[in-house]
C-alpha positions as CSV (number, residue, x, y, z in Angstrom):
1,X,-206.0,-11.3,28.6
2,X,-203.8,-14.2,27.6
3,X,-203.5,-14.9,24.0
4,X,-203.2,-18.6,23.3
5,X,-200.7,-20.8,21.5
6,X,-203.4,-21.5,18.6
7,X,-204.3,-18.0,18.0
8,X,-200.9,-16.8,18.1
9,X,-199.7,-19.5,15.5
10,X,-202.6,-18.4,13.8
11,X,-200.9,-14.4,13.6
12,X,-197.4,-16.4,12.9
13,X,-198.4,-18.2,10.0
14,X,-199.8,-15.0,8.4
15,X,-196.3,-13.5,8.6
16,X,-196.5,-11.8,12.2
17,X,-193.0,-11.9,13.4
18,X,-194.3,-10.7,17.0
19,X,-196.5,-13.3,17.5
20,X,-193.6,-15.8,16.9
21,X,-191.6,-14.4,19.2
22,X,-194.0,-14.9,22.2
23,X,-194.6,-18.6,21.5
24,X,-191.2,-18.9,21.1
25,X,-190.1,-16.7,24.2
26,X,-193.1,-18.9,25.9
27,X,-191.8,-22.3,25.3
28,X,-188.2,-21.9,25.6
29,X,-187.8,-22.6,28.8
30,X,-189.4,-26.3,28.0
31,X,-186.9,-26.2,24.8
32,X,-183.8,-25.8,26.5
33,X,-185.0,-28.5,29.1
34,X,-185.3,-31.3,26.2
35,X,-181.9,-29.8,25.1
36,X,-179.8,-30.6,28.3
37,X,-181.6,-33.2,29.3
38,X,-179.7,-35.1,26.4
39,X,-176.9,-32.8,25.7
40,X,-176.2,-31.7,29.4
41,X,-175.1,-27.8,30.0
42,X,-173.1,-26.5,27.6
43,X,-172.8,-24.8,23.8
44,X,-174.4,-27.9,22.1
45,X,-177.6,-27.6,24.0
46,X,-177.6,-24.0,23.3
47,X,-177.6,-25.0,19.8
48,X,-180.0,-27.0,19.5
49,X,-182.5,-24.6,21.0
50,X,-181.7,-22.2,18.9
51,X,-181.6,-24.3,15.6
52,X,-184.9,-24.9,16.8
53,X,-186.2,-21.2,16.8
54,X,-184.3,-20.8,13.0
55,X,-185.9,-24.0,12.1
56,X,-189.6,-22.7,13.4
57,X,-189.4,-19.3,11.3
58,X,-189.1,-21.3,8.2
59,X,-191.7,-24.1,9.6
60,X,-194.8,-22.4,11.5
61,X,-196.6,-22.6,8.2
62,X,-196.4,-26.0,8.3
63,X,-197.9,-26.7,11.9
64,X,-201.7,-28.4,11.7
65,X,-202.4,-28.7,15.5
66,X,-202.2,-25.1,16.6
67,X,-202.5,-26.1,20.1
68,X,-199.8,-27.9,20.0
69,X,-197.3,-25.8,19.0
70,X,-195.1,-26.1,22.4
71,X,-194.7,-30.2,21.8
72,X,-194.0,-29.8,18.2
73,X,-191.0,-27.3,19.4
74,X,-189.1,-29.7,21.3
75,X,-190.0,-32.4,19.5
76,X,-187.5,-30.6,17.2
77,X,-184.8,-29.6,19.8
78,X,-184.8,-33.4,20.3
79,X,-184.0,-34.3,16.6
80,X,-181.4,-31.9,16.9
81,X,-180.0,-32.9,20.0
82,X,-180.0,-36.7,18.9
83,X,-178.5,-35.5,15.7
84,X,-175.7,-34.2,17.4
85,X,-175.1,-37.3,19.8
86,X,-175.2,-39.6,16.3
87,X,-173.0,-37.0,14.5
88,X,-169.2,-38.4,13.8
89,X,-168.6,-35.0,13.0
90,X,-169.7,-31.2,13.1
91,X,-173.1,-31.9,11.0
92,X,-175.9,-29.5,10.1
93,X,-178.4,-30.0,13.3
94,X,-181.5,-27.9,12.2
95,X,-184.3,-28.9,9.8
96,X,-182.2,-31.4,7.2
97,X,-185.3,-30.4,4.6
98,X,-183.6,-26.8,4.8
99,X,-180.1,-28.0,3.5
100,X,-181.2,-30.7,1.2
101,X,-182.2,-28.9,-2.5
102,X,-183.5,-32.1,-4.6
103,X,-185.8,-31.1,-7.7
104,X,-188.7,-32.6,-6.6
105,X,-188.0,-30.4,-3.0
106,X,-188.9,-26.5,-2.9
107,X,-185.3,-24.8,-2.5
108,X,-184.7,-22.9,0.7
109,X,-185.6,-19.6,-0.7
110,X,-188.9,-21.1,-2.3
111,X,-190.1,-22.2,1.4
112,X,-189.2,-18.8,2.6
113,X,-191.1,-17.9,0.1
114,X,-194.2,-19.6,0.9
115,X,-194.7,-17.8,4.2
116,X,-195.0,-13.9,5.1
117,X,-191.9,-13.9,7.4
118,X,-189.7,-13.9,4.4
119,X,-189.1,-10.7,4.4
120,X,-188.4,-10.3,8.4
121,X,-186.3,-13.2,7.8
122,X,-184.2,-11.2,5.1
123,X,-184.4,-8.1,7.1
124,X,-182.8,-9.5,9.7
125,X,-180.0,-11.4,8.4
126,X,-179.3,-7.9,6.3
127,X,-178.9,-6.7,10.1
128,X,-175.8,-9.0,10.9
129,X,-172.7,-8.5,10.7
130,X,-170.7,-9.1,7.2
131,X,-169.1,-12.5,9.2
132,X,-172.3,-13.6,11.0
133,X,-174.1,-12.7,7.9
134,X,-172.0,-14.8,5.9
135,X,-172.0,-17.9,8.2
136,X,-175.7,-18.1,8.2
137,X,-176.2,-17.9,4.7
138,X,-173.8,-20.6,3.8
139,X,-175.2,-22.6,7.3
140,X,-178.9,-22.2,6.1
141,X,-178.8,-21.4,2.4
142,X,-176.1,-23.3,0.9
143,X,-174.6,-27.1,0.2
144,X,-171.5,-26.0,2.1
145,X,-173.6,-26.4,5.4
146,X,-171.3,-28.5,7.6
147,X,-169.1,-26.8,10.4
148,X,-166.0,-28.5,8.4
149,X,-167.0,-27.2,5.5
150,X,-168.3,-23.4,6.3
151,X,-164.8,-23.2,8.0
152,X,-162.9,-24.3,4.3
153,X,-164.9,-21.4,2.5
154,X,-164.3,-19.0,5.2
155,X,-160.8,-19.7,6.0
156,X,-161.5,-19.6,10.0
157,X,-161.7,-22.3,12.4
158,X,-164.6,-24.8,12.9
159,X,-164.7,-23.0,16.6
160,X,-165.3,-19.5,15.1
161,X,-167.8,-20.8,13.1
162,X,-170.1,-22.2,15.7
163,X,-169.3,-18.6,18.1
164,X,-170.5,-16.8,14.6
165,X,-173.7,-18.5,13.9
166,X,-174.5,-18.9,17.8
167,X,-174.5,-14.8,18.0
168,X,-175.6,-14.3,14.3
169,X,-178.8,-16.9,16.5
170,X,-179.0,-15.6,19.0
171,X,-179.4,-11.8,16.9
172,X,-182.4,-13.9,14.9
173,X,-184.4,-15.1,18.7
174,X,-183.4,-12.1,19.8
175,X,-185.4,-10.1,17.4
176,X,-188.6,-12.6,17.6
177,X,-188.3,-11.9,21.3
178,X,-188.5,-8.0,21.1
179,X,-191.9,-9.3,19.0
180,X,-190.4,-7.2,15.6
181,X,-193.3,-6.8,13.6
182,X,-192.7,-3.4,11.3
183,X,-193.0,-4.0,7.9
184,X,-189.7,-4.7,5.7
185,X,-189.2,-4.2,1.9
186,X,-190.5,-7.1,-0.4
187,X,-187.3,-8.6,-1.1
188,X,-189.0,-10.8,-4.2
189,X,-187.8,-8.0,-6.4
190,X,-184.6,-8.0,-5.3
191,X,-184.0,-11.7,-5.7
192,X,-185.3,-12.3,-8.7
193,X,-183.0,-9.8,-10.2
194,X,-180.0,-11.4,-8.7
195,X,-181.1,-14.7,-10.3
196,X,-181.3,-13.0,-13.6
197,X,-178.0,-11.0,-13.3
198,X,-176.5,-14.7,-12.5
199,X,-177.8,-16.3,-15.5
200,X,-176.9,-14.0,-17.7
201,X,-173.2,-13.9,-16.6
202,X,-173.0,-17.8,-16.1
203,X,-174.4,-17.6,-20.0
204,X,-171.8,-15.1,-20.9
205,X,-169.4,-17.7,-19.2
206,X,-170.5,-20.5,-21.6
207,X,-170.0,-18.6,-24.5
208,X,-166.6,-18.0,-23.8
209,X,-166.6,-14.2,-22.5
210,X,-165.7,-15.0,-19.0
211,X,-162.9,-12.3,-19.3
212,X,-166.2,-9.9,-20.3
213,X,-167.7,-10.9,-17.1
214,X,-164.8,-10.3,-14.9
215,X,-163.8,-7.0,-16.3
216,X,-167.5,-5.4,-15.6
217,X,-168.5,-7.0,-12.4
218,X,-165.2,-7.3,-10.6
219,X,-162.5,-4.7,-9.1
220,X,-159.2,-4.2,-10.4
221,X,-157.5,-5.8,-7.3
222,X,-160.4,-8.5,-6.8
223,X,-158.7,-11.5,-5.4
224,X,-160.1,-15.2,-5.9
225,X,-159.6,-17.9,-3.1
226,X,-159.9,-22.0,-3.8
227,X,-159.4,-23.5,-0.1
228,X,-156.9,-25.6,-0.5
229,X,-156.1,-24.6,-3.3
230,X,-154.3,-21.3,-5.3
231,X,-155.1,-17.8,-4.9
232,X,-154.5,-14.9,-7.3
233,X,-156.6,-12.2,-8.7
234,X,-158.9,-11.5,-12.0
235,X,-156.6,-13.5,-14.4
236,X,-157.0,-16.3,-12.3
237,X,-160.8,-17.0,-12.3
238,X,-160.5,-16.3,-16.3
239,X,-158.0,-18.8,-16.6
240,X,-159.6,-21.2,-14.3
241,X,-163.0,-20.5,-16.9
242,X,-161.1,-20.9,-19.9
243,X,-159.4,-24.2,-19.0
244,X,-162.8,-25.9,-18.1
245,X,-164.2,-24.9,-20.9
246,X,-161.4,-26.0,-23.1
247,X,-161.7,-29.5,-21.3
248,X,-165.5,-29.5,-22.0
249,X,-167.2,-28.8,-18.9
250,X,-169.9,-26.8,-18.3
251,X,-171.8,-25.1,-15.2
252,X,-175.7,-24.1,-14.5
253,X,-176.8,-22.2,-12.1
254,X,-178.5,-23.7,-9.6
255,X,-179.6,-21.3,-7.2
256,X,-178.7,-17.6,-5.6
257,X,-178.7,-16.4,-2.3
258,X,-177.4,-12.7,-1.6
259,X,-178.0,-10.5,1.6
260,X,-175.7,-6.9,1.2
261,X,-173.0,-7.0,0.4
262,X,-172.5,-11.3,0.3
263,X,-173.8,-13.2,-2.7
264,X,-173.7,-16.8,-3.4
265,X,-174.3,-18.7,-6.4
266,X,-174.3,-22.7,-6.4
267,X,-173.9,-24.1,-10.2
268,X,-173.8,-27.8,-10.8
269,X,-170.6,-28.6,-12.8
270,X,-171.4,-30.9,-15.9
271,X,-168.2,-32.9,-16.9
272,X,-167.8,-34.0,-20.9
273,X,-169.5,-37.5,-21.5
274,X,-166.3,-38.8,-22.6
275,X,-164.9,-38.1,-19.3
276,X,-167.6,-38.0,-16.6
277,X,-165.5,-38.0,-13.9
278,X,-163.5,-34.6,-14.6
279,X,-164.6,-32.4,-12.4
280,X,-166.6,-32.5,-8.6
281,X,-170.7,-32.4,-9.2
282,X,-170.8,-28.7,-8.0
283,X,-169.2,-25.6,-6.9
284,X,-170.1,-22.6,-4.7
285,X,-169.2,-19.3,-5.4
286,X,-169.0,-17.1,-2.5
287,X,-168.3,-13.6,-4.0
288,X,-168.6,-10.2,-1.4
289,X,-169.0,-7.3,-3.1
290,X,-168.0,-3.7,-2.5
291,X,-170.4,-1.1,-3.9
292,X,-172.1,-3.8,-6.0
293,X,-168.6,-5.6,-7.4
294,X,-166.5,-8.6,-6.7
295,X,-164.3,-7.9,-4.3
296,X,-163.1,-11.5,-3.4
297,X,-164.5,-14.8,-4.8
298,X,-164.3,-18.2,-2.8
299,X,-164.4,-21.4,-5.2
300,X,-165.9,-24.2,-3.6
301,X,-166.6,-27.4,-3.8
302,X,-169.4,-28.8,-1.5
303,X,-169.5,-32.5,-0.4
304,X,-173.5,-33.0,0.6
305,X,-173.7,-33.4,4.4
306,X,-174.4,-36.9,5.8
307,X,-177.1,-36.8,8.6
């Protein structure tokens, strides 16, 4: 017996991966149709369908008319696709309430969160590959969410970009598809202690122990990137801290993302009031780690995307 669309978005929203990969298995065919009939055959229909299936593991919780679960789907490959045709530039083309973090919003993590496939979700990122892993979690997770600017904080072309998250995708669909529904650990724990770990450094920070920070949490030859800008090692992050501190400014931690061995913090950057123009509004700190320390940090400053 057939199951239907209502009763398997019924078994989705209560966090069974499987039962999201056969809607979305059953409807992609209509998906990819919406797709190139406005973006024609090629890789920018290919991602819009599967921004789509990214967009509909964070979303399904969200869906009233169970029934209608095939129209709602490309009713989203069609945003994206228009999206892209309005775009003057690489753009985020997915769900633009999963890059935009304003207070009054729930932050990426929190609507994860909110619905049992959170910890598939993390489970299966975990499974990528250090590059793919990386690109998705900036792409989905993060300010930095343009093509432009994923390719600054990676040091790689826009091009390798979209091949990375079309694979690290098509990993994600592919995974719904083969209807994954063991359990995964709760990755609650793990998060929150990340979030606490970042506090407490970016307190240390404040206080003026930046160097303390650096010498416990980082290795020897750790090396510090600013696209664009200079590179160096430990002393340069310290005297990078030291100096903004000196001129007044101030960071607080916004949020934290981390998935092995790639952890991001995004801080917003408060300049002194008597010069409130100082410094950008934010930074992102893209640190991979290497048996738990910093092997390389990317500075970053993100400029919001405009959809």
């Amino acid at each position: 017996m057939t199951v239907g669309d209502a009763e398997l978005v019924t078994l989705a929203q209560a966090g069974d991966a499987g039962a999201l990969g056969v809607l979305l298995t059953r409807h992609e065919a209509g998906m990819r149709a919406v797709a190139v009939s406005l973006l024609g055959y090629g890789p920018d229909a290919e991602d819009a369908v599967q921004d789509a299936m990214v967009t509909a593991l964070r979303r399904v919780g969200e869906i009233r008319d169970s029934a209608a679960v095939g129209p709602w789907l490309r009713t989203v490959v069609r945003n994206n696709a228009r999206m892209t045709l309005r775009a003057p530039r690489p753009t985020p083309v997915a769900d633009p309430g999963w890059f935009a973090h304003p207070a009054t919003e729930p932050t990426p993590e929190e609507s994860l969160d909110s619905g049992a496939l959170r910890d598939w979700v993390w489970h299966a990122i975990g499974e990528l590959s250090e590059p793919d892993r990386l690109v998705t979690m900036l792409r989905y997770f993060s300010d930095a969410s343009s093509y432009d600017q994923i390719a600054a904080v990676c040091g790689v072309p826009v091009g390798t970009v979209r091949s990375r998250l079309s694979h690290a995708r098509r990993a994600l669909a592919g995974g719904l598809r083969a209807a994954a529904t063991s359990t995964h650990a709760d990755v609650r724990a793990a998060g929150d202690a990340r979030w606490r770990e970042g506090v407490d450094m970016i307190a240390t920070a404040m206080r003026g122990d930046f160097d303390h920070v650096v010498h416990d949490t980082w290795w020897p030859d750790a090396q510090m990137v600013v696209p664009g800008g200079p590179r160096g090692g430990r002393e340069l992050a310290v005297r990078g801290m030291t100096s903004d501190l000196h001129a007044g400014v101030r960071q607080r931690l916004r949020t934290v993302v981390s998935s092995g061995d790639v952890l991001i913090w995004e801080t917003d950057l408060l300049s002194p009031p008597d010069n409130p123009d100082h410094c950008p509004p934010a930074a992102l700190w893209l640190q991979v780690l290497r048996e738990g320390r910093v092997r390389q940090l990317t500075l970053f400053h993100p400029v919001p995307a405009r959809l």
